[in-house]
Steps between C-alpha positions, in 0.01 A plus 500: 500500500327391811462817775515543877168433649300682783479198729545637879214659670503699823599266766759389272630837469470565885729166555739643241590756726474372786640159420821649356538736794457240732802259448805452712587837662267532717595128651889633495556847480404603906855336561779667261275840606517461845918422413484841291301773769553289840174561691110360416396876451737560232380182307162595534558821419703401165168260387283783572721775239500213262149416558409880390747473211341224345148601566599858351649310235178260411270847469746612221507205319122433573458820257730370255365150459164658476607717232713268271413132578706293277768215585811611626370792800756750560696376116208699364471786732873586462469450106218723485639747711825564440579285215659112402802488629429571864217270488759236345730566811212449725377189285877357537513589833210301566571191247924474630483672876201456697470136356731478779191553768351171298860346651485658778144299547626199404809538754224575778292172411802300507532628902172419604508154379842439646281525792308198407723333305937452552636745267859524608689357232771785319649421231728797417534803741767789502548837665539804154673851581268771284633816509673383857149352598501148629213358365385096550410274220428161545304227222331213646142354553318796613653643170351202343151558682473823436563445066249243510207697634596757291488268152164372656315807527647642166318146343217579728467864312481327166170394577315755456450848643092386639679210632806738690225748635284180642818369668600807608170583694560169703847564553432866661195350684756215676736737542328805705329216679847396617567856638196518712647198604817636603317846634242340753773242597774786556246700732274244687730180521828612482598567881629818344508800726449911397841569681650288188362837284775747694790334318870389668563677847684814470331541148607424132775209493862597455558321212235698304651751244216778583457840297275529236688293266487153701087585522513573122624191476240318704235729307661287224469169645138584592426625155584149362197374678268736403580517098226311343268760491703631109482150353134459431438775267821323268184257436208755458477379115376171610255640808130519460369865472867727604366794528324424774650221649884611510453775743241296696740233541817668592312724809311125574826296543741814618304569792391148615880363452645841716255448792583097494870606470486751832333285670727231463818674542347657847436104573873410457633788716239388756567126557874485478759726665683749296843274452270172379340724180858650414641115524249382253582361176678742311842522259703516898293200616418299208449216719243627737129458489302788296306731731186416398605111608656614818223678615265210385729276760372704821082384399561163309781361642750273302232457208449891490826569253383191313088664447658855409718336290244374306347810449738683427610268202184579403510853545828459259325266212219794511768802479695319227196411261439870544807666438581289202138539347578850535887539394418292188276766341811738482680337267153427325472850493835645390506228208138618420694830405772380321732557750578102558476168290217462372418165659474649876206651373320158318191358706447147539178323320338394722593610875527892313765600676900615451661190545858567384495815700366256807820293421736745482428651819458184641870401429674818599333509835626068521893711453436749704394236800803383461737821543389645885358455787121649587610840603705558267302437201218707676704810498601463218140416336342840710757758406487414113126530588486840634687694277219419231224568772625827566480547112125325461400742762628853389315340132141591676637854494642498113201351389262685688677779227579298205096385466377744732114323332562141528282285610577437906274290647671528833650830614784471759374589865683823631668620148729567445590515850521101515715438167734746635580294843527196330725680257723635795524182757602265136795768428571504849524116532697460186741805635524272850537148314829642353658558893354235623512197283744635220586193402105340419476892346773517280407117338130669453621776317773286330222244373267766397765646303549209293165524343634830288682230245181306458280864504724623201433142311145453519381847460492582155270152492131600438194417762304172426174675475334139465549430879328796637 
């Protein structure tokens, strides 16, 4: 049976992490934040805790990917540490939940090339009560849009994974060269003025909740934008020398794409007043410029949404042929074990890679985009998310333990003093997402649940030994 190959070398891995980091959020997110805390100081000071989260988060897993790097990342650190079935729930999770960040992506390309392009057209809307939540839904061509980037990059991913790591180097190359666009335009050609920095007169906006659940909740929003660093090691079976090059690549991307990301959120806070970022594009002004196109406006002019439009569709088509290289190797994985159909885990001829496991995410990402709106599917993508984080990370300490004289080519920076943050701010988010967003957070923990039926099928199927 034809096997995974080891076809992406260093700067492929590098653009795997950054590339899927960099998609969307950090072209949206300043604007439901500054909604949430109500002051630039607050926003900045919610990227920054989720900028230490995630880099806390990357030296965990850069230990793990080290130590065990197969297809499937975190599938295989949960299975070895603490057995198959929470490594199924996290595989699920992965495969049926955060395929809704894939939608989410596809929902944010849509947007930007509204901006070049007329996409008002709706062909079905209507307001649902959830649980006595008003929530919008609405079907029309940026629904369209938005399923048929998503089918092309899934096709795209058939390919080959050489192929997907060259296209994702050029993607992450266009991309970061789009925010130093955005940076050195925000700061030197703006008109912007340091006053802008100090926020609404009189302090934080009314209308802002406050407390520390509202900036738990932008900690969330922020944390959507920074998530890419956990999806490269899901590929570490098919990248040239792991060992080495896993941990390399995750502190490589995690600190160039934080330092582009403060820099650029400073930039926004800096050319437009306080009121502009919070009116932004965002689920309470869906039809408003994004607030990477708004502040393009004050350097370029009329074409200046068009240009950052076109980057960030780019900076989409590079996040998407990330995340679904990377979400396809957990059902790969799972069915490796016997813990799904077979046929998720059968490699093509000739491309070698798992194409029915491409498909399949491809598809339920193309439903997803068409069941919310960006933030919603965002929140709902990042809680699922951190639950298994917070899990991944206490597995450094159980396996640290449990094979005490296993091979680590990496050692976590700081143990276990680092494991144990991470550990604390992922329960503490979870704990937050449930009084914030109790809605997105009981439909995570609803559609993780589901995957106990299909857990207590599969697992008394044996591993296919032949694909590892």
């Amino acid at each position: 049976m034809p096997q995974l190959i080891r076809g992406i070398d260093f700067p492929g891995a590098v653009s795997l992490v950054a590339g899927t980091m960099i998609g969307t959020g950090v072209f949206f997110k300043a604007a439901v934040m500054a909604q949430q805390v109500g002051s630039p100081g607050m926003v900045l000071a919610a990227w920054g805790a989720a900028g230490l989260m995630s880099l806390a988060g990357a030296l965990t897993y850069a230990e793990l990917g080290a130590m065990l790097p197969e297809a499937g990342g975190e599938y295989n650190f949960l299975r070895v540490a603490y057995g198959r079935m929470p490594a199924f729930l996290d595989g699920w999770m992965r495969a049926v939940v955060a395929s809704a960040g894939n939608a989410a992506l596809g929902a944010g390309f849509a947007t930007f090339l509204s901006a070049l392009i007329p996409l008002n057209a709706v062909w079905a809307s209507t307001t649902l009560d959830v649980f006595g939540r008003a929530i919008g839904w609405q079907v029309g061509i940026k629904e369209a849009v938005a399923v048929a980037i998503l089918l092309l990059l899934g096709a795209a991913n058939c390919a080959g994974v050489a192929f997907g790591g060259r296209l994702q180097t050029i993607l992450t190359a266009a991309k970061a060269g789009g925010i130093v666009i955005i940076i050195v335009g925000a700061y030197f050609f703006s008109g912007g003025s340091p006053a802008n920095l100090r926020g609404p007169a009189g302090g934080p906006t009314g209308s802002a909740p406050g407390g520390f659940t509202a900036f738990g909740a932008a900690v969330l929003s922020a944390l959507w934008a920074c998530d890419g660093w956990a999806f490269m090691p899901m590929v570490a079976g098919e990248i040239k020398n792991p060992k080495r090059n896993v941990p390399r690549a995750l502190f490589v991307g995690v600190f160039g794409v934080l330092a582009l990301y403060g820099l650029v959120n400073l930039g926004y806070f800096y050319a437009l007043p306080f009121a502009q970022v919070a009116g932004a594009n965002s689920t309470a002004h869906r039809d408003a410029l994004p607030i990477a196109s708004a502040v393009a406006a004050t350097f370029l002019g009329a074409h200046g949404p068009a240009l950052i439009s076109i980057i960030c569709l780019i900076s989409v088509a590079g996040a998407l042929n990330g995340t679904t290289m990377s979400l396809a190797r957990m059902p790969f994985a799972m069915a490796r074990d016997g813990l799904l159909s077979r046929r998720f885990c059968q490699v093509s001829e000739g491309a070698r890679v798992p194409v029915w496991s491409i498909a399949a995410i491809t598809l339920w990402s193309c439903i997803l985009a068409l069941s919310g709106t960006f933030d919603q599917l965002t929140d709902l993508t990042i809680f699922g998310q951190w639950i298994f984080y917070g899990l991944t990370g206490a597995a450094v300490l159980v396996l640290r333990r449990k094979m005490p004289s296993a091979e680590r080519p990496y050692r976590t920076i700081f143990y276990p003093v680092t494991p144990l943050i991470f550990v604390a701010c992922a329960a503490a988010l979870v704990a937050n997402s449930f009084l914030a967003s109790p809605v997105e957070a009981a439909a995570g923990v609803l559609l993780i649940a589901l995957g106990l039926p299909v857990y207590f099928y599969y697992r008394g199927g044996r591993p296919n030994e032949s694909t590892r």
